[in-house]
C-alpha positions as CSV (number, residue, x, y, z in Angstrom):
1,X,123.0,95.0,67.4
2,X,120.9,96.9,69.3
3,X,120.0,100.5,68.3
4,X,121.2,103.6,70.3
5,X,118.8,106.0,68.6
6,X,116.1,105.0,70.8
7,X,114.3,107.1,73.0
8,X,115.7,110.8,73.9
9,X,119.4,111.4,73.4
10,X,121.2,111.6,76.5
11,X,123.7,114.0,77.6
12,X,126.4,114.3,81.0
13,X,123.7,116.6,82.6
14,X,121.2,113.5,82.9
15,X,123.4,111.4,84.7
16,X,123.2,114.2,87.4
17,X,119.0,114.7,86.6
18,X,118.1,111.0,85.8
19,X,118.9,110.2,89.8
20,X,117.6,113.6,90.9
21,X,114.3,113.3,89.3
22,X,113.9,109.8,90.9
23,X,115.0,110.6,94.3
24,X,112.6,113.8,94.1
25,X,109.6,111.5,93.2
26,X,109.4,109.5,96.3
27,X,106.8,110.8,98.4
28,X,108.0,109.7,101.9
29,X,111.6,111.5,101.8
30,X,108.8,114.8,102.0
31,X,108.4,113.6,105.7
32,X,112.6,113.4,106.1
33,X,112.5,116.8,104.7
34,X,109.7,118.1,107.6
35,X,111.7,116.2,110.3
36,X,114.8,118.2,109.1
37,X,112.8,121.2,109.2
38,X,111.5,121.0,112.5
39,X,114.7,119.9,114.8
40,X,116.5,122.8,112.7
41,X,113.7,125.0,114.3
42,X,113.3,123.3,117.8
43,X,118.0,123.8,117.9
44,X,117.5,127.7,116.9
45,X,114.3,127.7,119.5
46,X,116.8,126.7,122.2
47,X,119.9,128.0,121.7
48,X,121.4,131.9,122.4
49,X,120.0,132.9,119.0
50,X,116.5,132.2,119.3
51,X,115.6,135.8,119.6
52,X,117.6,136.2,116.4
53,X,116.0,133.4,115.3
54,X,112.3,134.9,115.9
55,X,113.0,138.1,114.4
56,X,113.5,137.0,111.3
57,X,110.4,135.6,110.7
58,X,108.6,139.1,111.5
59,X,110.9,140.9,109.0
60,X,108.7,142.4,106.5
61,X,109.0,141.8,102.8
62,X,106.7,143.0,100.0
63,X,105.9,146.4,97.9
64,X,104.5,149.5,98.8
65,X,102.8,152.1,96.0
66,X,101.4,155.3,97.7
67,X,98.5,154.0,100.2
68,X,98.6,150.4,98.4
69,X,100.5,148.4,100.8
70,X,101.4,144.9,100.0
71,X,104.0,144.1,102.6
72,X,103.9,141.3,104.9
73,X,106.4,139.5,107.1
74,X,107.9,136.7,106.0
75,X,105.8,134.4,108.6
76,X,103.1,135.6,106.6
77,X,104.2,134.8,103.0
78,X,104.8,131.3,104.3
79,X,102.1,130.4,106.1
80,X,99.2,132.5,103.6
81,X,101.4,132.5,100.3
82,X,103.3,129.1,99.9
83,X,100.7,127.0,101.6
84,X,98.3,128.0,99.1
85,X,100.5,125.9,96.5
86,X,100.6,123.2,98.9
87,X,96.4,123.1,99.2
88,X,96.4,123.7,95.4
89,X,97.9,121.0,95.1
90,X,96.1,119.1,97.4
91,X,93.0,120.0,95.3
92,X,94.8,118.5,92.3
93,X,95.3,115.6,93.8
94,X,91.6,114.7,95.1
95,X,90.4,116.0,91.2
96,X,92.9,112.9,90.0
97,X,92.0,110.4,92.2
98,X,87.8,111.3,91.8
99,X,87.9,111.5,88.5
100,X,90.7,109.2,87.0
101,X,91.7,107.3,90.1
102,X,91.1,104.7,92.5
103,X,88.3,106.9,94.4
104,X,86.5,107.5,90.9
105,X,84.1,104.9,92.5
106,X,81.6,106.4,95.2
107,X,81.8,103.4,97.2
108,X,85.5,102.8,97.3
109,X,86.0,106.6,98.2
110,X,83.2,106.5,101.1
111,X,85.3,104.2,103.0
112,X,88.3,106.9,103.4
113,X,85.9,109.7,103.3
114,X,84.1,108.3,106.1
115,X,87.1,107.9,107.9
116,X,88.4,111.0,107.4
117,X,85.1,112.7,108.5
118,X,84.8,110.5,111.7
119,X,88.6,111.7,112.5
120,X,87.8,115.3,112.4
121,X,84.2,115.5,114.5
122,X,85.1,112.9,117.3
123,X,89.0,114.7,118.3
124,X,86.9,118.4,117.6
125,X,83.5,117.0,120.2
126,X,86.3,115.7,122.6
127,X,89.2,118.4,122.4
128,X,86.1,120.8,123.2
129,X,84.7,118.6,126.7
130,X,87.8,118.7,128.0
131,X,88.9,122.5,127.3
132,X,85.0,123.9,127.6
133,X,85.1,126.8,129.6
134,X,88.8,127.5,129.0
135,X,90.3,130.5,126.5
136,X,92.2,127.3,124.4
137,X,88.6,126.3,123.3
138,X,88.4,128.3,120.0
139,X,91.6,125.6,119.0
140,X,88.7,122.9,118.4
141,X,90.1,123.1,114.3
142,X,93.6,121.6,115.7
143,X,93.2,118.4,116.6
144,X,91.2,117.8,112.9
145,X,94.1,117.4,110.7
146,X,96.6,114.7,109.7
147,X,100.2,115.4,108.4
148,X,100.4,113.3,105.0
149,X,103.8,113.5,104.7
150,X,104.6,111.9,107.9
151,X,102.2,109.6,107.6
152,X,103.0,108.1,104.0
153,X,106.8,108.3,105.6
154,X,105.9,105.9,108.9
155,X,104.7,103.5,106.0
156,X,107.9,103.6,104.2
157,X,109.9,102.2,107.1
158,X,107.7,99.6,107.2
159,X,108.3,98.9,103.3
160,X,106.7,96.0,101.4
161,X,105.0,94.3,105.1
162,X,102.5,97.5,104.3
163,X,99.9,96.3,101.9
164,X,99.1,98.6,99.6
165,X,95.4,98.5,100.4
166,X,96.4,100.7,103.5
167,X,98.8,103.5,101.8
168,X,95.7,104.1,99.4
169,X,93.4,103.9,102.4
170,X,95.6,106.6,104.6
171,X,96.2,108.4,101.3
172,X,93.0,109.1,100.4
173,X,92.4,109.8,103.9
174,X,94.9,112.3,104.4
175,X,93.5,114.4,101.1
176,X,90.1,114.2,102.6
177,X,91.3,115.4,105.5
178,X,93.4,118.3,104.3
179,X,90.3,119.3,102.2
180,X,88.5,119.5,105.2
181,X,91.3,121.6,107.1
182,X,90.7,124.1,104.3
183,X,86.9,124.1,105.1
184,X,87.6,124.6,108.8
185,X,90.2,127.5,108.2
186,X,87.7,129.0,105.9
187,X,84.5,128.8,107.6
188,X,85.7,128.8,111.7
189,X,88.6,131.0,111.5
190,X,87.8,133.4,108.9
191,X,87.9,137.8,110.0
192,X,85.1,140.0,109.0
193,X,84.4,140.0,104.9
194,X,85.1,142.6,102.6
195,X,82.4,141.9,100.3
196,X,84.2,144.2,97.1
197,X,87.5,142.4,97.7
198,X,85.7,139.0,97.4
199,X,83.7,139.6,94.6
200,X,86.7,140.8,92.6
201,X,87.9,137.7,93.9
202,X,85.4,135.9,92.6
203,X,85.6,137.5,88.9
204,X,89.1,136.3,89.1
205,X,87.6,133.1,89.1
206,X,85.3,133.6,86.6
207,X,87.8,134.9,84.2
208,X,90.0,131.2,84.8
209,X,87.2,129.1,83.8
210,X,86.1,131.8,80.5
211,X,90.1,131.2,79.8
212,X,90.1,127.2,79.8
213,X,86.5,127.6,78.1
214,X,87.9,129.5,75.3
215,X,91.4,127.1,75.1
216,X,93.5,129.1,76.1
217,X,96.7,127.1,77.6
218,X,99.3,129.7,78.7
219,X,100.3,128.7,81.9
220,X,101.8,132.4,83.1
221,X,98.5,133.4,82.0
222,X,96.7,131.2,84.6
223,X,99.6,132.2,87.1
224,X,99.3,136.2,86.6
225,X,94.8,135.8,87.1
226,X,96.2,133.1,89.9
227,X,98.5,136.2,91.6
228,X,95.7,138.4,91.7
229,X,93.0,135.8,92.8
230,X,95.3,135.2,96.0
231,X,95.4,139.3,96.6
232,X,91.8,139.5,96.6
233,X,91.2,137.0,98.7
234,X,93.6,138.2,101.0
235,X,91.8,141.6,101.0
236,X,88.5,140.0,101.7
237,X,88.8,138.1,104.9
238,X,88.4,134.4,103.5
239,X,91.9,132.8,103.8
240,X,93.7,132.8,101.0
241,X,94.5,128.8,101.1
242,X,90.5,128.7,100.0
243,X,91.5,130.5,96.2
244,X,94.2,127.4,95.9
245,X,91.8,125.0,96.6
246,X,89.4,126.2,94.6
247,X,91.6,127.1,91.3
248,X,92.7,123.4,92.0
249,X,89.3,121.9,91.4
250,X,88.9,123.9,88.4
251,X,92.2,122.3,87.0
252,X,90.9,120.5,83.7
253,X,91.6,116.4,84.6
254,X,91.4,115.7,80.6
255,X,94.2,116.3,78.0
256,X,93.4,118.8,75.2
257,X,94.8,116.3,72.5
258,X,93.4,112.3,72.4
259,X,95.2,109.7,71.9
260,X,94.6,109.2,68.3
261,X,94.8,112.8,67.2
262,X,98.5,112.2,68.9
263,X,99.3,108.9,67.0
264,X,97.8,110.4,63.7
265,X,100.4,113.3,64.2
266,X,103.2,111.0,64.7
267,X,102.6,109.5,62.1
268,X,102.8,112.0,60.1
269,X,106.0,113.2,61.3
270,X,107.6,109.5,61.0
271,X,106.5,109.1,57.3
272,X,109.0,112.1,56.4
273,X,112.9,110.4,54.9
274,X,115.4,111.0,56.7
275,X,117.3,114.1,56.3
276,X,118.1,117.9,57.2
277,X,114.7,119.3,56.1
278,X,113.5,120.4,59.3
279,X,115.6,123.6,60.0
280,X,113.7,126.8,58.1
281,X,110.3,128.3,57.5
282,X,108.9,125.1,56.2
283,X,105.9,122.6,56.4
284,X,107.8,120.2,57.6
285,X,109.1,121.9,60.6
286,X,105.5,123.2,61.6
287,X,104.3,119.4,61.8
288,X,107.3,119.0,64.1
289,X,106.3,121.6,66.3
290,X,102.8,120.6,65.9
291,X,104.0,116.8,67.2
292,X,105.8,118.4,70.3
293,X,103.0,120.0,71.2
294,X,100.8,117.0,70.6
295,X,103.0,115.1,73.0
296,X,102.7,117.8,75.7
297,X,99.2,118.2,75.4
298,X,97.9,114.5,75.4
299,X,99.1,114.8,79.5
300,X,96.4,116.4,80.9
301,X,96.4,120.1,83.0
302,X,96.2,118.0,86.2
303,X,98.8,115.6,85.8
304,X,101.4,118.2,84.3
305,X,101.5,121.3,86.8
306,X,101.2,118.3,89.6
307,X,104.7,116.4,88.2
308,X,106.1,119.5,87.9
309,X,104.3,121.2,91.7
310,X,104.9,118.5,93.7
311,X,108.7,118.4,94.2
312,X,108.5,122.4,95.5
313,X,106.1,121.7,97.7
314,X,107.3,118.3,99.2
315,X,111.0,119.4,99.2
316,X,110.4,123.6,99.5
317,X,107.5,124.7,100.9
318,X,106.8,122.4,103.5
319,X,110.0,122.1,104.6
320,X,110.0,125.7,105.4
321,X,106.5,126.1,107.0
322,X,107.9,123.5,109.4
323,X,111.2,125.5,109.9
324,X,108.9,128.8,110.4
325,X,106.8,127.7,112.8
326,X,107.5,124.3,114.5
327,X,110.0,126.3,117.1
328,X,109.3,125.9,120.6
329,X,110.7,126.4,123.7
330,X,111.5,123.2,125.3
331,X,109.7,122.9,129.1
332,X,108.6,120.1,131.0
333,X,106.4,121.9,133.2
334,X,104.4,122.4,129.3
335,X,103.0,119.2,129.2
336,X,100.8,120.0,132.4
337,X,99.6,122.8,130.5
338,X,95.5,121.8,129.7
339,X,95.9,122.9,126.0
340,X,98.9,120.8,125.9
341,X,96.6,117.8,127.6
342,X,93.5,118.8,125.8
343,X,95.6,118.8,122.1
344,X,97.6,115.3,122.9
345,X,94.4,113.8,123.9
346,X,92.2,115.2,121.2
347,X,94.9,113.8,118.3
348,X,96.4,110.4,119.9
349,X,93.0,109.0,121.2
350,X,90.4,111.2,119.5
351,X,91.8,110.6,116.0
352,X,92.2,107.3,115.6
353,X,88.6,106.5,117.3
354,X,87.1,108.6,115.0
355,X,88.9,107.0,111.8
356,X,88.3,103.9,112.9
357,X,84.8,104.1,113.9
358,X,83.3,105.9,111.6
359,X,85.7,103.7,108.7
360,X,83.5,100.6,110.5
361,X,80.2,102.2,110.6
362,X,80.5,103.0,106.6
363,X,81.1,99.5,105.7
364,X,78.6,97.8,108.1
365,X,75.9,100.4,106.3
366,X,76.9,99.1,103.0
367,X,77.0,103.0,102.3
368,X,81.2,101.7,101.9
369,X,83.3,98.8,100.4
370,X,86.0,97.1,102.0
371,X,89.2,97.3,100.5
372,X,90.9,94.2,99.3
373,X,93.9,93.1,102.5
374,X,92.6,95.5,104.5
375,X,91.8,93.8,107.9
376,X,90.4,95.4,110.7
377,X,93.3,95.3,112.9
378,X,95.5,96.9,110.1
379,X,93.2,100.0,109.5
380,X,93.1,100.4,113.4
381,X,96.9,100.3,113.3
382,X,96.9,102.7,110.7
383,X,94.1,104.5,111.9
384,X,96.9,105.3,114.9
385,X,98.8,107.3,112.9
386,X,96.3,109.7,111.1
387,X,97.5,111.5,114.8
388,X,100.2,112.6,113.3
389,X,98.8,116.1,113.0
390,X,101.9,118.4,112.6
391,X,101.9,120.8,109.3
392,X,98.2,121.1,109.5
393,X,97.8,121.3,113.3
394,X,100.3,123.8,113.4
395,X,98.7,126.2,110.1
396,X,95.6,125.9,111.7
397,X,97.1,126.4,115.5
398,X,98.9,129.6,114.1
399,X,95.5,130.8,112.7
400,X,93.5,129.9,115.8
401,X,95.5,131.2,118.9
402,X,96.7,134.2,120.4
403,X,100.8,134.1,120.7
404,X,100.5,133.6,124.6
405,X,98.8,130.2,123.9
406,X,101.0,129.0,120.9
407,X,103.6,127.4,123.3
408,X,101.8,124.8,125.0
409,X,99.2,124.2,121.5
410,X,102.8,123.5,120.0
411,X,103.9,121.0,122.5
412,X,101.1,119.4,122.4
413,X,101.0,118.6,118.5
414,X,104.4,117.7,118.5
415,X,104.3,114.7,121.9
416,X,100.8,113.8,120.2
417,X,102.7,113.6,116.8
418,X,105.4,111.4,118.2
419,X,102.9,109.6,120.3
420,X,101.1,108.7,117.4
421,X,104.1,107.9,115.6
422,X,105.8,105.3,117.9
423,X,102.4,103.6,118.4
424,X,101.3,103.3,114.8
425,X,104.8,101.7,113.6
426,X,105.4,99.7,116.5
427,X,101.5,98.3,116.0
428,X,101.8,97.5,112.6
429,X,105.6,96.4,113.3
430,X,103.8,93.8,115.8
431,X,100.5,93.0,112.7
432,X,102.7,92.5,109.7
433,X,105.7,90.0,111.2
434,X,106.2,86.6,109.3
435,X,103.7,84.4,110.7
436,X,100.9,86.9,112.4
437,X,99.2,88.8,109.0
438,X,96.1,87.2,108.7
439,X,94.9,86.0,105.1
440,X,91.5,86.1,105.7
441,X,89.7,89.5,104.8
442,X,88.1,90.9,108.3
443,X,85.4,92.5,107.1
């Protein structure tokens, strides 16, 4: 008969978490969660309440001690607090993949690197022709990004006809791509410097890596030098996304216990009889405490806080930056607007060309390696949906523009967004059916 003592017991609760923790694993239900988020917004947007509705987003929320004053409104804590966990964790993700990933290999990571640097300099040089001269100019940053969420959702639909070669190849993309975004906020729409508040930012900084140096492993520790890290940077004029990208990178990618230190501790613990000898101030309980922390420690800093980071941001906070700030008034008489024309443009055409291009020029150069079932006409297709701008165009839209021009930016992300959409799934719709996927490698 087969054991039941195997594994961890189980209890009623799990039936309820077992589910839950699968369903909050799969990455494309994210992009559900935005769509949710942003109809919600576009209802409230266009209905009697939207006044109501805008309000609330200006209400201020935070602390004030004497002539310390760190209030903000809650648009604020959205779009400068919670989307620094979302680039944090964005940072953890590249850290993986360069180090103990896929992209570990310079030459497999050039291809999507390429890519993802072609699709932010040809939308930016062609966003700029067409609006040169006109006050939506400085919005050049907009048309850069790509919305992984969405993006990794479009492939879902599509389900098993997607080769995998292309999810890793808009993937990596898309974390390239929201690196840059970062750079762009950081460097092009950055306010004057306070040079005290940065370098106290920078100490911050200083005092994470002395702390990992030193071993220590207390995660509220990191969190409360984290906290203050974000303030300074807040104070000094760099955006404060740039502190989560940065404490990201620093995440250590390597566990603090090996894999043998782990098995020689288990073993230890599994040549102990059986029996009620673990309870009390004894040897034997230490070594089980010792074992449990073993266990949690052989998981590295990298892959821990990003199991346990990336259902808040997929499901919480980007959810909500979408709800915050993808509201717009719905008028036809928009999409004449020319930052309307000059943003659609810049992300359905500019975007893909510049993936694609640039994805081609990599390879030819030999400076990039193909990846295996990756034809030509598939990365184009997919390179049609890297237009998918969205979250990212509309952070870096909200950073960029005046209120007065936030309308018509807005409706432009959102028809180049669906744009992109309908194209890229009905392309690779038409590329994958039974019949019409080509065996042969293109490059």
């Amino acid at each position: 008969m087969e054991s039941n003592h195997q594994g961890l017991p189980h209890e009623i609760i799990h039936h309820i978490t077992g589910p839950l923790s699968r369903f909050l694993k799969i990455e494309a239900l994210t992009g559900a969660m935005l769509l949710i988020g942003t109809v919600a917004a576009l209802i409230l947007m266009n209905s009697p309440w939207s006044g109501v509705f805008q309000s609330f987003w200006e209400m201020p929320i935070g602390l004030t001690l004497g002539n310390l004053d760190f209030s903000r409104s809650l648009h604020h804590w959205i779009r400068d607090g919670l989307m620094t966990l979302f680039f944090f964790l964005v940072a953890l993700e590249l850290k993986r993949e360069l180090v103990l990933g896929e992209l570990r290999n310079f030459r497999v990571a050039a291809l999507p690197l390429a890519g993802a640097i072609g699709g932010m300099l040809v939308p930016a040089l062609l966003y700029l022709a067409i609006s040169h001269g006109r006050p939506e100019a400085q919005g050049w940053g907009v048309v850069m990004a790509t919305d992984t969420a969405f993006v990794i959702g479009c492939l879902a639909l599509l389900g098993s006809r997607v080769p995998t070669s292309l999810r890793l190849f808009l993937l990596s993309l898309a974390i390239f791509d929201d690196v840059g975004a970062i750079l762009i906020v950081a460097f092009g729409y950055g306010s004057g410097l306070n040079w005290m508040a940065l370098g106290l930012g920078v100490l911050g900084l200083a005092a994470v890596g002395g702390a990992a140096r030193i071993g220590v492993r207390s995660v509220p520790v990191y969190s409360l030098i984290g906290v203050i890290i974000w303030l300074c940077f807040d104070a000094s004029g760099i955006h404060t996304t740039v502190a989560g990208v940065i404490l990201g990178l620093m995440t250590p990618v390597r566990g603090w216990v090996s894999d043998e230190r782990l098995r020689a501790t288990f073993a230890r613990i599994l040549s102990y009889p059986e029996g009620d000898h673990w309870s009390g101030d004894t040897q034997d309980r230490k070594e089980l405490y010792e074992a449990a922390t073993a266990a949690k420690e052989t998981l590295s800093p990298v892959e821990r806080i990003e199991l346990r980071l990336h259902p808040w941001v997929g499901f919480l906070i980007m959810p909500l930056f979408a709800f915050a700030n993808a509201g717009i008034v719905i008028a036809p008489d928009a999409l004449k607007d020319p930052a309307t024309i000059a943003v659609a443009i810049g992300l359905t055409i500019g975007k893909p060309l510049g993936v694609f291009s640039m994805s081609w020029l990599s390879v030819r150069s030999g400076i990039a390696c193909s990846f295996p079932s990756l034809s030509w006409p598939l990365l184009a297709a997919g390179s049609l949906l890297t237009g998918i701008g969205f979250t990212m165009s509309l952070f870096i839209a909200e950073l960029a523009f005046p209120a007065s021009l936030l309308a018509p930016v807005k409706m432009g992300i959102m028809t180049a967004s669906l744009v992109s959409m309908a194209t890229g799934i009905t392309t690779l719709i038409y590329l994958t059916k039974k019949n019409r996927v080509k065996k042969s490698n293109a490059y």
